[in-house]
C-alpha positions in Angstrom: 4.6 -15.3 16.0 1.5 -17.4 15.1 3.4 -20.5 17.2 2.1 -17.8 20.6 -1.4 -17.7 22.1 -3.1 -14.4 22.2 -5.8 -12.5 24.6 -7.2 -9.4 24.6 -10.2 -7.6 25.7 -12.1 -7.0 22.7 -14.8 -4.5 23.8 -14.4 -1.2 24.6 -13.1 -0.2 27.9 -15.4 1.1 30.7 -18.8 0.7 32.5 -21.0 -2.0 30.6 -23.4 -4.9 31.0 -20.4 -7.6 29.3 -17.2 -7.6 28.5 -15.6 -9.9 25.6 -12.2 -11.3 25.8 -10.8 -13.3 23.1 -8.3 -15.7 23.1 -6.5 -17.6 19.6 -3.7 -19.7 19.3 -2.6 -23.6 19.2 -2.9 -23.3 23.1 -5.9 -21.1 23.5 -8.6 -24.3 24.7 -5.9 -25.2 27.1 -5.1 -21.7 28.7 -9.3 -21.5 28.7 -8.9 -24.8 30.9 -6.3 -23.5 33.0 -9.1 -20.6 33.9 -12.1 -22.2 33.4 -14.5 -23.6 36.3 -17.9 -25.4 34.8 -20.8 -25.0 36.4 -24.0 -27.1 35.9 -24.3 -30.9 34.4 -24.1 -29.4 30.6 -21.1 -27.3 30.8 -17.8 -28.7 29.6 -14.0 -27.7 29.9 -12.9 -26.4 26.6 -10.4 -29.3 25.5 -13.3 -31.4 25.3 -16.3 -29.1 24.0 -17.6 -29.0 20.8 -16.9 -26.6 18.1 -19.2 -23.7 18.4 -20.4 -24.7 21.6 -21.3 -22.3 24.8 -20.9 -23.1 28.5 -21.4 -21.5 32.0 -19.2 -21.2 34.3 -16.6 -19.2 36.2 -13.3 -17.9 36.1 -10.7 -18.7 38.9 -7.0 -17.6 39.1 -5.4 -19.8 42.0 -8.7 -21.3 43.3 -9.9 -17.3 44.1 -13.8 -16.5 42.2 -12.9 -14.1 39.6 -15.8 -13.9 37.9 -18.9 -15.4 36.3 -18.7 -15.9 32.7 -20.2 -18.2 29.6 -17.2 -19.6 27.6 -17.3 -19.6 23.7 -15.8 -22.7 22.3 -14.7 -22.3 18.5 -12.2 -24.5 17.0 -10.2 -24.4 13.9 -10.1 -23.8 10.9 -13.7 -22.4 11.4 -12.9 -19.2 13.4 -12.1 -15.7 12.6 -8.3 -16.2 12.4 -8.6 -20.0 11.6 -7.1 -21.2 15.2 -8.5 -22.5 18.1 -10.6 -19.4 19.6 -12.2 -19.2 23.2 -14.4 -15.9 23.8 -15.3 -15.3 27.2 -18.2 -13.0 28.0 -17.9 -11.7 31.9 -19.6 -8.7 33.6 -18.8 -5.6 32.1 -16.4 -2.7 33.9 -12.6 -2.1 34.0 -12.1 -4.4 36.9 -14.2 -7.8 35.7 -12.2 -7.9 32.8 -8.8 -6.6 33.7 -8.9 -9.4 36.4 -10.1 -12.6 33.7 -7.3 -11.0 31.4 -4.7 -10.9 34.0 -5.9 -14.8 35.4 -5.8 -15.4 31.1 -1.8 -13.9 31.0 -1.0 -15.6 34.1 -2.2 -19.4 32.4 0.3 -18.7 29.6 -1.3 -16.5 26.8 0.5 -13.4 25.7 -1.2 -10.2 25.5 -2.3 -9.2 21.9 -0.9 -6.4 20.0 -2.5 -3.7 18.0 -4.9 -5.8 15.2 -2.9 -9.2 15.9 -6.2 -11.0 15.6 -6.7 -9.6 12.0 -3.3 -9.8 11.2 -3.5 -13.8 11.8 -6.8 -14.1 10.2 -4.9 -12.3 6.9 -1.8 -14.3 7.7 -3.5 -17.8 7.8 -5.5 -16.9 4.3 -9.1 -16.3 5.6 -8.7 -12.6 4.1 -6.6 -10.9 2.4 -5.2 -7.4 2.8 -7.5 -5.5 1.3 -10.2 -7.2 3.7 -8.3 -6.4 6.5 -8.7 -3.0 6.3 -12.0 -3.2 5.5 -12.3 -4.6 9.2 -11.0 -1.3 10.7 -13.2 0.7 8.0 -16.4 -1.0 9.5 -15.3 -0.6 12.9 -14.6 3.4 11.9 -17.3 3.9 9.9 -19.4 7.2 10.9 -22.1 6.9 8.6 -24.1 4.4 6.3 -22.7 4.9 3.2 -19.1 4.5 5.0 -20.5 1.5 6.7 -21.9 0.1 3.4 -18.6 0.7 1.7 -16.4 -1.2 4.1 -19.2 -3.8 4.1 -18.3 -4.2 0.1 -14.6 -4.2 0.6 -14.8 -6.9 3.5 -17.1 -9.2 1.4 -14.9 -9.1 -0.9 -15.9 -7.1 -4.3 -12.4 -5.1 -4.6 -10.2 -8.1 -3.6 -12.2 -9.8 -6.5 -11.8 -7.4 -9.6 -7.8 -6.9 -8.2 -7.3 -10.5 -8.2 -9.2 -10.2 -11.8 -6.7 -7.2 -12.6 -3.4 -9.5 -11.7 -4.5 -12.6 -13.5 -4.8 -11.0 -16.4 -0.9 -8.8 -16.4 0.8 -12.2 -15.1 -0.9 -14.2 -18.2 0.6 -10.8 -20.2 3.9 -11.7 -18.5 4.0 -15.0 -19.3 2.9 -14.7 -22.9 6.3 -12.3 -23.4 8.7 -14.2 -21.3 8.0 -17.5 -23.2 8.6 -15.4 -26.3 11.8 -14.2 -24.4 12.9 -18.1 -23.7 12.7 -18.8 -27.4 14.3 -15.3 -29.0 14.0 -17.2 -32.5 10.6 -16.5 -32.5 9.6 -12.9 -32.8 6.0 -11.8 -31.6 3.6 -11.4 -34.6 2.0 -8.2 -35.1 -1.4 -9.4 -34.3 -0.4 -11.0 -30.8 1.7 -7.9 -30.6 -1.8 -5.8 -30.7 -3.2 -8.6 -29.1 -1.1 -8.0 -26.0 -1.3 -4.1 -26.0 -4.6 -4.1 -26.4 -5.2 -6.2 -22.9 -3.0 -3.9 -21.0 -4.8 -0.9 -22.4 -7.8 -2.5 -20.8 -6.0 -3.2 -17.9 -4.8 0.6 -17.6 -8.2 1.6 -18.0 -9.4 -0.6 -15.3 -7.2 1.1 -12.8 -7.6 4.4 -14.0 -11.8 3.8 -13.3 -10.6 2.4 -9.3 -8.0 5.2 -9.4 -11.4 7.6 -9.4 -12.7 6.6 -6.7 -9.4 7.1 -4.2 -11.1 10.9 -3.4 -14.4 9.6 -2.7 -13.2 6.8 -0.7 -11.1 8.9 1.5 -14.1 11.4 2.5 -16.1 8.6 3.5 -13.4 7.0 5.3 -12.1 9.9 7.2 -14.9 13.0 6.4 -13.9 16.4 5.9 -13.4 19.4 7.6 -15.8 22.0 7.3 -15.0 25.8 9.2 -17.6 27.8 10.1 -16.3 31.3 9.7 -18.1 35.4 9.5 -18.2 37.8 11.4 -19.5 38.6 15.3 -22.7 37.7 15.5 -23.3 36.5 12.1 -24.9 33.3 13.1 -22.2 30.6 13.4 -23.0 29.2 16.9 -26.4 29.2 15.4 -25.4 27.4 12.5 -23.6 25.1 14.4 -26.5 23.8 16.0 -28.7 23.5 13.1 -26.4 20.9 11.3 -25.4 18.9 14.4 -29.5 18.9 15.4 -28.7 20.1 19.2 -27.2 22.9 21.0 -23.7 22.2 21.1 -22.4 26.1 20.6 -23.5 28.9 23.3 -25.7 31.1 21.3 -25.4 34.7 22.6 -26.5 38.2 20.8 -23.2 39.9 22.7 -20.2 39.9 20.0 -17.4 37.5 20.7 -18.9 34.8 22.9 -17.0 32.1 21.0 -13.2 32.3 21.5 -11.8 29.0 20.9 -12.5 26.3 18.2 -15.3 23.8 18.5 -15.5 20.4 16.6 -18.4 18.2 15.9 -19.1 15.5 13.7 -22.4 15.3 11.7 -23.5 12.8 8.9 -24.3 15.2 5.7 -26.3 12.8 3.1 -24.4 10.0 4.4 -20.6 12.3 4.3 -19.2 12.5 7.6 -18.5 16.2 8.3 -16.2 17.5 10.7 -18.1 21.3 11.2 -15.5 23.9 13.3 -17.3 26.7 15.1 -14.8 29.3 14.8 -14.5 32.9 17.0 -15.5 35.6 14.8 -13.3 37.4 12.3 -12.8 41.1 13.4 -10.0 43.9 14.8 -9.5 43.5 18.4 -7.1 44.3 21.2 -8.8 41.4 23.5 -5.6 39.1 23.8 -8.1 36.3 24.2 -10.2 37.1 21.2 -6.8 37.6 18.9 -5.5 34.2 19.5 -9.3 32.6 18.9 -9.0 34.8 15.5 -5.2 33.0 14.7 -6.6 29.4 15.8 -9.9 30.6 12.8 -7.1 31.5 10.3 -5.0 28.5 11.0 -8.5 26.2 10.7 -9.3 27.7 7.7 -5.7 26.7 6.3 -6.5 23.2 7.3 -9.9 22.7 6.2 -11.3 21.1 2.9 -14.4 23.6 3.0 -15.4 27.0 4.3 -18.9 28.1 5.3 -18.9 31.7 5.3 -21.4 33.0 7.3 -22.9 36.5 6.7 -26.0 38.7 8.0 -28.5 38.9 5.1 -30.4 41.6 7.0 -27.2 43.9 6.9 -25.2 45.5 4.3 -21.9 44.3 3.7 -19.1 45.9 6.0 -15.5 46.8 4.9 -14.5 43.4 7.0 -16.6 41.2 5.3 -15.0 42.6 1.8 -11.8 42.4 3.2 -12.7 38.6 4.7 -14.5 37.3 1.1 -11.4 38.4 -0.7 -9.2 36.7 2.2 -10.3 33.4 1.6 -11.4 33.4 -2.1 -9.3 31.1 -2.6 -10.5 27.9 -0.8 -13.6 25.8 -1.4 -16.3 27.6 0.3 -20.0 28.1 0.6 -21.1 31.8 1.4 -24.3 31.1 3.5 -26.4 34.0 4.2 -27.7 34.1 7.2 -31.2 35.5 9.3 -33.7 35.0 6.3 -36.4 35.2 8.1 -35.4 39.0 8.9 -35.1 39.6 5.2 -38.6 38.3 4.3 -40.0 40.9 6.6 -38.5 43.5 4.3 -40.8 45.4 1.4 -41.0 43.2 -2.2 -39.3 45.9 -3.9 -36.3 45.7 -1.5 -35.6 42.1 -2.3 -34.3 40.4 -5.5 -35.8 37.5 -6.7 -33.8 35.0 -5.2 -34.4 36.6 -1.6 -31.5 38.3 -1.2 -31.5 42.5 -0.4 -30.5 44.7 -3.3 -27.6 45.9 -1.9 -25.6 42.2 -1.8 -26.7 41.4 -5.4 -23.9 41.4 -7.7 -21.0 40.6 -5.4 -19.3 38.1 -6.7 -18.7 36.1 -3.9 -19.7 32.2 -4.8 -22.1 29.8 -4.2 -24.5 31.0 -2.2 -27.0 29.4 0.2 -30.0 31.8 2.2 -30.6 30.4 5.8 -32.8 31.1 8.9 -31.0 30.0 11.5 -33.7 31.0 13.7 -36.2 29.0 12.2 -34.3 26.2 10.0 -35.1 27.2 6.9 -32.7 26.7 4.1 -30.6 23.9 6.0 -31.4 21.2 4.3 -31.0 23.3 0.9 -27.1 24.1 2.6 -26.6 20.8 2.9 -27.2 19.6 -0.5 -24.7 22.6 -1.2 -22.1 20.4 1.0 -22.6 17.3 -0.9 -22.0 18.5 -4.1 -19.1 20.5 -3.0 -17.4 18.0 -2.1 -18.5 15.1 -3.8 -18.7 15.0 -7.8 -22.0 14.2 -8.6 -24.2 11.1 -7.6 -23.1 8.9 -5.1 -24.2 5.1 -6.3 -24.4 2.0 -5.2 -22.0 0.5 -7.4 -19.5 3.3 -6.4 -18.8 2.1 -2.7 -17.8 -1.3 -3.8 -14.5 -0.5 -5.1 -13.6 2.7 -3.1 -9.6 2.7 -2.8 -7.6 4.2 0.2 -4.8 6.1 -0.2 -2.2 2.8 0.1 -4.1 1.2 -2.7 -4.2 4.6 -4.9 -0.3 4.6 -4.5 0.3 0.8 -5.7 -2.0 1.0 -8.5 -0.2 4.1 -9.8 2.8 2.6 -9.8 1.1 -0.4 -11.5 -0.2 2.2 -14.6 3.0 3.7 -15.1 4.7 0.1 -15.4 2.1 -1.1 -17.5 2.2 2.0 -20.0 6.0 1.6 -19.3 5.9 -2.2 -21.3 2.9 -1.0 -23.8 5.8 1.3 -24.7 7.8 -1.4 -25.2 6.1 -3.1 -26.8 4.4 -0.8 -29.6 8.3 0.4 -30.4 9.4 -2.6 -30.9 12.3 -2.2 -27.9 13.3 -5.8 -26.6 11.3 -7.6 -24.8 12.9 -7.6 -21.8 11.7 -3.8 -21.2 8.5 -4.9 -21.2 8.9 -8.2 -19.3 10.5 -5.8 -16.3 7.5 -3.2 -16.7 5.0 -6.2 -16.2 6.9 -8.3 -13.3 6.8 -4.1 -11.8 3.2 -3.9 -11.9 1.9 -7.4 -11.0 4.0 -6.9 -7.7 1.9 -3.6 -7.3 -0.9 -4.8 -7.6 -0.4 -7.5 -5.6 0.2 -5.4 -3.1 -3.2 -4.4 -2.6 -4.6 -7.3 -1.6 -1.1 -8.8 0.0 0.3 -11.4 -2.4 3.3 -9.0 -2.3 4.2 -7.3 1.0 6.8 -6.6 3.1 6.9 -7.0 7.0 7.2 -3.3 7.2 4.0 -2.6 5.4 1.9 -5.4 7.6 3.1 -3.7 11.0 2.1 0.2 9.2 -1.7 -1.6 8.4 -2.1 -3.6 11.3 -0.7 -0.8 13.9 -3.6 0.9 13.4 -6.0 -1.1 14.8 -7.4 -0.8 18.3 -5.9 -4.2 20.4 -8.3 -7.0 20.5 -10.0 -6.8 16.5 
């Protein structure tokens, strides 16, 4: 595969001032020549430019003007995937660069697959795996804190401590297989300790970056928060107030939304999926029952609930029956239209705000809101942070956030490694132990690719959007 020469369009597709093609490869300066027109005394062919080097010019396919373009010269190994790279920069649009991709096919490069440039960059030894997908994090990324976690991962501060983390289980490894190549010799008990001790430490370790797999996957992917209550209850409202905008239809006749509407919003740097949700009630409007099965059905799906209720009203039998309904996922109960409440009398209000006759339900955290006027939002979403995420988010935290392939391969590497300091402790032969180790240096190489399959490469890589 790396023997080919790739291109691809590597910006987004559609309307734009530039568009950015790549090509990479042991070809890729002479399928840029093939293409490639100068124009003006400075500008060269790309077989003959310097490294790093930038020239104007045009693209022609069969003596026809393509288009006008400056031509990126960058040659190995001091490019992204360590080839010879060309970047071409035309106008942007679907046409421009279609046409210098087709006129780049047509002078011999093959079209690039699904992350085949960072595939070749891992593949040649600029990165390893774990850096790779730290590419597609950046490029995902929905908020800062994602941003600056990715950032970590791609400079390399995981692929660092796991390279740490398998140094020290093969040196383990090879301190009982030399003892296993010389079976006269038993292990003294204080090299025995000596030996369990390190993998404790090495259990521990992963046990700390196993911690971090829940944290790293909500900033990676977000969660889904639904928006349920009642008609009128303030959920369109709501809506609105955490995304900053009107994006619901706000209207004071029951049952204006029907149908599910996603947005996402950045939640002290969390990336939130919020689901405006048709209002839970009896009806015999076909419409409005299958908006209530879609609610039901996103509720079932979603990591958190914000229940909305009417702080001005007492509780109905359907908001009973709804509370108890759904008691049983994560949930916020927000009460909603403060501002009506603070119009009320002193002595009709408890302390906290809320009217006499909702105190003592015991419904869960609680947050009072004003849709109207805002107030209480930002207090609702501190609510969201710490409901999903378990206590302070730090710096030091989104430098070694797992994913979910990394989570699997290190607990496969605990359970080997507690499988040899088993092994070792009792006194079973060393061999046990030897296996358990060779087990969990593999799985932790995994993570950062020093053991992979071809399988595994194509699952990682598929991923990404063609051209990065």
């Amino acid at each position: 595969m790396l023997s080919d020469t790739i291109a691809a369009i590597a910006t987004p597709l559609g309307e734009g001032g530039l568009a950015v093609l790549r090509v990479s490869g042991p070809q890729a300066l002479l399928v840029a020549d093939k293409v490639f027109v100068p124009v003006g005394k400075s500008s060269q062919k790309p077989s003959v430019a310097a490294s790093h080097t930038i020239h104007y010019g045009r693209v022609e396919r069969d003596g026809r003007f393509v288009d006008e373009v400056l031509v990126a010269v960058l040659r190995a190994p001091r490019t992204f995937t360590r080839e010879d790279t060309v970047e071409l920069s035309c106008h942007g649009g679907l046409l421009p660069a279609k046409l210098v991709l087709d006129a780049l096919l047509a002078a011999g490069a093959r079209l690039a697959g699904p992350g085949e440039f960072t595939q070749r960059a891992f593949l040649n030894g600029r990165i390893d795996l774990a850096q790779a997908e730290a590419v597609a994090d950046v490029i995902h990324a929905r908020t800062e804190l994602a941003l600056t976690a990715a950032g970590e991962q791609l400079a390399g501060k995981l692929s660092q401590r796991i390279h740490q983390l398998r140094d020290d289980l093969m040196r383990t490894l090879a301190h009982v297989e030399a003892h296993i190549d010389f079976p006269d010799e038993d292990i003294a008990p204080d090299t025995r300790d000596l030996l369990i001790e390190r993998l404790h430490r090495a259990v521990g370790f992963m046990d700390e970056l196993l911690r971090t797999a829940d944290e790293g996957q909500i900033l990676r992917r977000g969660i889904r928060a639904a928006i349920i209550g009642r008609p009128n209850a303030g959920k369109s409202s709501l809506l609105n107030q955490l995304l900053g905008h009107d994006r619901a239809i706000v209207s004071p006749i029951a049952g204006t939304t029907r149908d599910t509407i996603e947005e996402t919003a950045n939640v002290r740097g969390i990336p939130v999926v919020f689901v405006d949700t048709a209002g839970l009630r009896d009806s015999r409007d076909a419409i409005e029952i299958e908006g209530i099965r879609r609610t039901r059905a996103m509720v079932a799906k979603a990591e958190l609930v914000l229940h909305v209720l009417d702080a001005s009203e007492p509780l109905s039998p359907e908001d009973e029956q709804f509370l108890a309904e759904f008691a049983g996922k994560k949930r916020i109960v927000v009460w909603n239209k403060a501002d009506l409440v603070e119009r009320r009398s002193p002595a009709r209000r408890e302390p906290d705000g809320l009217p006499t006759e909702h105190a003592g339900s015991e419904i869960g955290a609680r947050v009072f809101v004003s849709c109207l006027t805002g107030a209480g939002i930002e207090a609702l979403k501190d609510a969201i942070q710490q409901a999903v995420w378990d206590g302070e988010i730090r710096a030091e935290m989104l430098q070694v956030m797992i994913n979910s392939r990394h989570q699997e391969a290190l607990q496969r590497a605990v359970s080997s490694t507690t499988g040899a300091i088993a092994a070792l402790r009792d006194n079973l032969t060393l061999e046990l132990a030897a296996m358990d180790l060779r087990i969990a240096v593999n799985a932790v190489g995994e993570v950062v690719g020093k053991t992979t399959t071809e399988d595994l490469l194509d699952s990682i890589f598929s991923q990404f959007c063609i051209g990065k």
